[in-house]
N, C-alpha and C positions, 0 to 999 in steps of 0.2 A: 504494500500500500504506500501511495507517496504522501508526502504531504503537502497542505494547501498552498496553491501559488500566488503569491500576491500582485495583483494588476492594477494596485494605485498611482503606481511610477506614468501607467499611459494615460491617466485622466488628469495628473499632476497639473496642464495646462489648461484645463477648462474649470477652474475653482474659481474663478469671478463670474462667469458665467450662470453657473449652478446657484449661485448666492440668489435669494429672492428681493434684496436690494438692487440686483442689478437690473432689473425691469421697469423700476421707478422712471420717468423721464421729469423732465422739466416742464411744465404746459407749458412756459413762455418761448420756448424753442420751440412751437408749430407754427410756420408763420404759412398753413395756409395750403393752396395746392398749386403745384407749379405750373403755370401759363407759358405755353409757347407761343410765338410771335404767329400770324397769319399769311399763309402759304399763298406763294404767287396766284395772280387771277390766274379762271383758265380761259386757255385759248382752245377757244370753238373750229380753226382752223385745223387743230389736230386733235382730231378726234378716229377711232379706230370703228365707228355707228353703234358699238354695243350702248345699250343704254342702261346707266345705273341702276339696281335694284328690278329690273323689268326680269321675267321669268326666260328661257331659253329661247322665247318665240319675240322676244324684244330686238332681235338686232334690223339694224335700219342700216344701208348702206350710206356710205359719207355722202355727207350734201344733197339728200335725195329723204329729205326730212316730209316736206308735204307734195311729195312729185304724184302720187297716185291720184290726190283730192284733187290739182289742177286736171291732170290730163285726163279725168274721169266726170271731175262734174261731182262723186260723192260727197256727202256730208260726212264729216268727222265720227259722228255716231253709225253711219252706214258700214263706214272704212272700218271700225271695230269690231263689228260685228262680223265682218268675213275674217274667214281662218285666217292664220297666220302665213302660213305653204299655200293659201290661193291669194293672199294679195301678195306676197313676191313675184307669183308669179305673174300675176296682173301686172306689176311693173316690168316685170324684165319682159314682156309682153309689147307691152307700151314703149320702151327704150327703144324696141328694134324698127 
C-alpha cells in the first residue's frame, strides 16, 4: 500500500483566486458598456442583391430592385404574391 500523495504544490498558484474576497469588485469601476464608434454608410453600389434577413427566396439580382413592376405593369402586392422561381423567371423572361 503506498501512501497518500500530496497535490497542494499544483494548486499553490491559485490561492487568491479561491479566497471568497476575491470576487468582491469595486461598483465604482463599472463605468458602463462599451460603445463602438458607427461603421461606415453603406454603399448601395455594392451590393451582392441578397437581401438582409429575407428567407432563401429573397435574393434580387443587383440593380434590378423594381425591374418586374415597371416592365409588367404589376402592383407590388400582385408581385408578392407570385412565387419566388416564377417571378425570376418572369424577369429573366422580360430581360431577353
Amino acid at each position: 500500500m503506498s501512501a497518500a500523495q500530496d497535490y497542494s504544490q499544483l494548486f499553490a498558484g491559485f490561492g487568491p483566486y479561491l479566497r471568497p474576497s476575491a470576487g468582491m469588485r469595486d461598483p465604482r469601476s463599472n463605468r458602463g458598456p462599451v460603445l463602438f464608434p458607427p461603421g461606415p454608410a453603406p454603399n448601395g453600389a455594392d451590393t451582392s442583391g441578397v437581401i438582409v434577413g429575407a428567407s432563401g427566396y429573397g435574393f434580387v439580382p443587383p440593380n434590378q430592385g423594381d425591374f418586374a413592376r415597371r416592365k409588367t405593369g404589376l402592383s407590388d402586392d400582385r408581385l408578392q404574391n407570385i412565387e419566388a422561381s416564377s417571378r425570376l423567371r418572369l424577369i429573366n423572361e422580360l430581360a431577353d
